[in-house]
Residue frames relative to the residue before (quaternion, step in Angstrom):
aa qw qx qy qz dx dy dz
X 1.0000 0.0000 0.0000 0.0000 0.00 0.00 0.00
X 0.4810 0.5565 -0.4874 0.4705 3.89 1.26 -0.80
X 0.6266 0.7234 -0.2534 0.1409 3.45 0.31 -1.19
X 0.7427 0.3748 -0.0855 0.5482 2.76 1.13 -1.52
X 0.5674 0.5557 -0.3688 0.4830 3.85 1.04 -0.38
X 0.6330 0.5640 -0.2781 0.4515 3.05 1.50 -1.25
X 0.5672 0.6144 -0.2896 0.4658 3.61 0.99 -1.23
X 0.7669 0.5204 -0.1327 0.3513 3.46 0.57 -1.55
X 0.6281 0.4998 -0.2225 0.5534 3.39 1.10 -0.69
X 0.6233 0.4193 -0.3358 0.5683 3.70 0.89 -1.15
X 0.5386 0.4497 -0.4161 0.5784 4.18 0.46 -0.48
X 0.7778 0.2106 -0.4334 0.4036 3.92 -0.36 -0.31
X 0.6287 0.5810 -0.3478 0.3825 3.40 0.96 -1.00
X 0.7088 0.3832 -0.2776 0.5231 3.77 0.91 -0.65
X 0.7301 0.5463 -0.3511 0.2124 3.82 0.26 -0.71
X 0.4413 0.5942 -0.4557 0.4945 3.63 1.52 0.02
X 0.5342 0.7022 -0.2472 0.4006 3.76 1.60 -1.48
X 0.7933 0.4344 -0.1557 0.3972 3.35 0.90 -1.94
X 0.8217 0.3268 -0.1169 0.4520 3.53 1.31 -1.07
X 0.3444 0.8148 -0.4501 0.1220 3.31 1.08 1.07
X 0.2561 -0.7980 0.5182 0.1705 3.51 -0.84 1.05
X 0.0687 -0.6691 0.6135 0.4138 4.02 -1.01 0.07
X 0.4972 -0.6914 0.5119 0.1128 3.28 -1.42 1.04
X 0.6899 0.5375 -0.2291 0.4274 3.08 1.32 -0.21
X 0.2978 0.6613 -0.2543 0.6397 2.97 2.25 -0.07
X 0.6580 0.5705 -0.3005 0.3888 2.94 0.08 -1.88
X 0.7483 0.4923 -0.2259 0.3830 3.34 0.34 -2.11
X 0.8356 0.3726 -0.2428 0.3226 3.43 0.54 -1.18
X 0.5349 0.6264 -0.4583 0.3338 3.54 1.54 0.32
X 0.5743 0.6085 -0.3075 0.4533 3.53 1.55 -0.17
X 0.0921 -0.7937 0.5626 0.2122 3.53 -0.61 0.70
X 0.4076 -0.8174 0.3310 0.2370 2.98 -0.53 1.40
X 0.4367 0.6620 -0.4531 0.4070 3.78 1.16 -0.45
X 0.6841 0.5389 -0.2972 0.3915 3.53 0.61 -1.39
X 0.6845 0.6586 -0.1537 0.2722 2.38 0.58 -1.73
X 0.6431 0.5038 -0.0993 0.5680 3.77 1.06 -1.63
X 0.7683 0.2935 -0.3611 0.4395 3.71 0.83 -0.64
X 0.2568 0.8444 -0.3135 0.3503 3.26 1.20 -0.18
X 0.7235 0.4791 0.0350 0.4958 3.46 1.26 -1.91
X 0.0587 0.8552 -0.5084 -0.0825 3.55 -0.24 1.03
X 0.6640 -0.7093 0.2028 0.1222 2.91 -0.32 2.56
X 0.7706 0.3425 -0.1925 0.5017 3.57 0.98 -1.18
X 0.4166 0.5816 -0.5346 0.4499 3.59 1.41 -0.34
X 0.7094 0.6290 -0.2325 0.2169 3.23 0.50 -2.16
X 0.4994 0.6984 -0.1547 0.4888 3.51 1.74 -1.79
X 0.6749 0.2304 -0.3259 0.6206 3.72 0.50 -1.66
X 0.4743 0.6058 -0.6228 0.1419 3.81 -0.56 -0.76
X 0.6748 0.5161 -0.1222 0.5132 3.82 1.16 -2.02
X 0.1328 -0.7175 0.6803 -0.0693 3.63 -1.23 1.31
X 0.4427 -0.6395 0.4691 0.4184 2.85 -1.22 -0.76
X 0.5262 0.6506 -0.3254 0.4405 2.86 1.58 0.38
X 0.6981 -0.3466 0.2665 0.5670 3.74 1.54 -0.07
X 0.5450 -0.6557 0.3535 0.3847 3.91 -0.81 -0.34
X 0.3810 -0.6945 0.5193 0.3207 3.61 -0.45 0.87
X 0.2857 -0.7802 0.4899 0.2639 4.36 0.46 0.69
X 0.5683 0.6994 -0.2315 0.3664 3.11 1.08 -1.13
X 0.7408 0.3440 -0.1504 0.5570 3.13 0.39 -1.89
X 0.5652 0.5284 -0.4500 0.4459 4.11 0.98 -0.61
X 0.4702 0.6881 -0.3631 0.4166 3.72 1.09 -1.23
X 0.9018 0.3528 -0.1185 0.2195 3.13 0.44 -1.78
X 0.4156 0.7637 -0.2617 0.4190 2.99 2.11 -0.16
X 0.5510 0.5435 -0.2997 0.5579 3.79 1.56 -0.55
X 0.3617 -0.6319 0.6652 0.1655 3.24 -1.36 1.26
X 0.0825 -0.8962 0.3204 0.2954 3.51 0.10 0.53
X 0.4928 0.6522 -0.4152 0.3992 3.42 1.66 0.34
X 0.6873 0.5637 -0.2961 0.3496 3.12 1.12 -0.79
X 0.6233 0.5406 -0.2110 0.5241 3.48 1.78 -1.18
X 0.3409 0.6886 -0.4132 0.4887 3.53 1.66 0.33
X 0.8582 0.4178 -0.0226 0.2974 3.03 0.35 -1.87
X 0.5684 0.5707 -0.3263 0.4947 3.24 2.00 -0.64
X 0.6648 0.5808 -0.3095 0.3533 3.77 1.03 -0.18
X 0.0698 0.8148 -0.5173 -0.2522 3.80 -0.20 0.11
X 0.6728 -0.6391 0.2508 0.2756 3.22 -0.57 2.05
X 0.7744 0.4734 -0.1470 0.3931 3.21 0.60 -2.13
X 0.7258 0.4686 -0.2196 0.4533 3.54 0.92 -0.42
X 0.2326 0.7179 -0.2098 0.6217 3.29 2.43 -0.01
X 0.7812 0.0604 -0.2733 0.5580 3.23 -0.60 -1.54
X 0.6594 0.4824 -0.5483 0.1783 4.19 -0.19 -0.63
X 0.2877 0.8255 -0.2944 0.3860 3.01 1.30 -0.08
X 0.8332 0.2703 0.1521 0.4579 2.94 0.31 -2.20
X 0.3767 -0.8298 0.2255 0.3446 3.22 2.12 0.14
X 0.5186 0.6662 -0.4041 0.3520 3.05 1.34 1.15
């Protein structure tokens, strides 16, 4: 029974350790120019009520080839420490 508590604790204590990301990486793998045109503004504009956000219709507001292209993968996965 130590074991497992022992097991279990060493799993929370390590997994912040195992999945660490730099976000600032992250940030800088995104070009943001692309990225921003990518977004068609008035889709994005109708998506918002006052009733909350349609996600969907926000979803649909992304060009998704273009929001491809605004990312540079390889600088992504180091990122993500892959």
């Amino acid at each position: 029974m130590k074991i497992k508590a022992l097991f279990f604790i060493m799993i929370f204590i390590t997994s912040p350790l195992v999945n660490a990301v730099d976000f600032g990486k992250l940030t800088d793998s995104v070009d943001k120019n692309k990225a921003s045109e990518a977004v068609d503004k008035d889709k994005l504009k109708g998506s918002v009520s006052a009733d909350g956000v349609d996600y969907k219709a926000a979803a649909g507001a992304v060009d998704k080839g273009k929001a491809k292209e605004a990312v540079d993968v390889d600088k992504a996965r180091g990122a993500l420490g892959y």
